[in-house]
N, C-alpha and C positions, 0 to 999 in steps of 0.2 A: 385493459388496464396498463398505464403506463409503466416499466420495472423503477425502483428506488434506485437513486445513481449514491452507492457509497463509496467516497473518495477517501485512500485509506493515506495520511500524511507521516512518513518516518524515512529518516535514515536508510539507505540501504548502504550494502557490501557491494563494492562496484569492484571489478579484476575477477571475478570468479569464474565466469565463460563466454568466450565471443563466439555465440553461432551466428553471426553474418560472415558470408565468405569474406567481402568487401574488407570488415573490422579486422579479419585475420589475417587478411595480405600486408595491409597497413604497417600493423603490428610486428610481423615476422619481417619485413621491411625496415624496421624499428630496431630489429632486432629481439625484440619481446617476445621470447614464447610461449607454448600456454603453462609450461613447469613454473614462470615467470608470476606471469598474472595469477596463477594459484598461491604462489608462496606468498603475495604480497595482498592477497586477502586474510592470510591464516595469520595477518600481524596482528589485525581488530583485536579490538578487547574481549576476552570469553562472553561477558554480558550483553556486548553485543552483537554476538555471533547467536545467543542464546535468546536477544530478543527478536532477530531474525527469523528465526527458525519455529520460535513460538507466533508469530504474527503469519508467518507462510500457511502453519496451522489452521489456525483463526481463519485467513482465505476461504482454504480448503474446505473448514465445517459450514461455514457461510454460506460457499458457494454451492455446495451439495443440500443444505438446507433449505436455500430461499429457490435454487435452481432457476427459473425465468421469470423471477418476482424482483431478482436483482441485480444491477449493472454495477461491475466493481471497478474500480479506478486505484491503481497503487504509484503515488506522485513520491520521487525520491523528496526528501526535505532540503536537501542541499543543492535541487535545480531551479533551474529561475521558479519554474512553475509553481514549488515547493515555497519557494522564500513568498510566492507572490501568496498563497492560501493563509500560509502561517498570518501574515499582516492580514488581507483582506478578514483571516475567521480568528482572528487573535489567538493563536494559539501558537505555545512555544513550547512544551512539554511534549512526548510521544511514546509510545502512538498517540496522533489525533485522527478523528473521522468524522469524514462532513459528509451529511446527510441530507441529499436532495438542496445541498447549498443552501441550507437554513439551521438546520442544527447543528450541534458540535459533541462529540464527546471525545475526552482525552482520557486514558487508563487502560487498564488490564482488566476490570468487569465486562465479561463475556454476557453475564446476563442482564446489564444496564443495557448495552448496545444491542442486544437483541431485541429489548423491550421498543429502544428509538426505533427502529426499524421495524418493529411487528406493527407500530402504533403510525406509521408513515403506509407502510401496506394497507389497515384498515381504514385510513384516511383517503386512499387512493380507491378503495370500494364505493365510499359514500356518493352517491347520487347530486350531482351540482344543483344547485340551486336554493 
């Protein structure tokens, strides 16, 4: 059975930590340090530090529930990648999640989105023909 590819479309907090050696040489070359790059994620807005944090969540129960039933994709909204999904699955609110490149769901129902996805799994049992 092939896994469900959930692409999960939102905002993220970018400056929070560079683990590539390469991004930290740059940077400390920059003059940028990581005391830098921290302070200047902690400017966000609480809300969306808190929709972060609750969507990292979300991942997390996802990813321990579905375990090799599911291929997760988390697309910043504000990179090309991001703006190209937004247009292609029309979607301009977030979180949005595209599911298997056919479905869409945009919100905070944890049990909507699990429903898309249980019902994309049992779709992916069904014998072709």
């Amino acid at each position: 059975m092939k896994p469900v590819l959930l692409e999960i479309v939102a905002p993220m907090i970018s400056g929070v930590e560079m683990s590539c050696r390469g991004c930290k040489d740059v940077f400390n070359t920059l003059g940028l340090t990581d005391k830098d790059r921290k302070a200047c994620a902690q400017t966000y807005p609480e809300d969306w530090k808190f929709a972060v944090d609750s969507l990292s969540k979300w991942v997390d129960e996802i990813s321990r529930l579905y375990r090799h039933r599911i291929r997760i994709r988390i697309i910043d909204a504000q990179s090309p990648m991001g703006l190209w999904k937004q247009l292609r699955h029309r979607v301009f609110k977030f979180p949005a999640f595209i599911i298997n490149n056919r479905k869409k769901y945009v919100g905070w129902d944890y049990k909507e989105l699990e429903a898309l996805i249980d019902e994309d799994i049992r779709k992916g049992r069904l014998p072709s023909g």
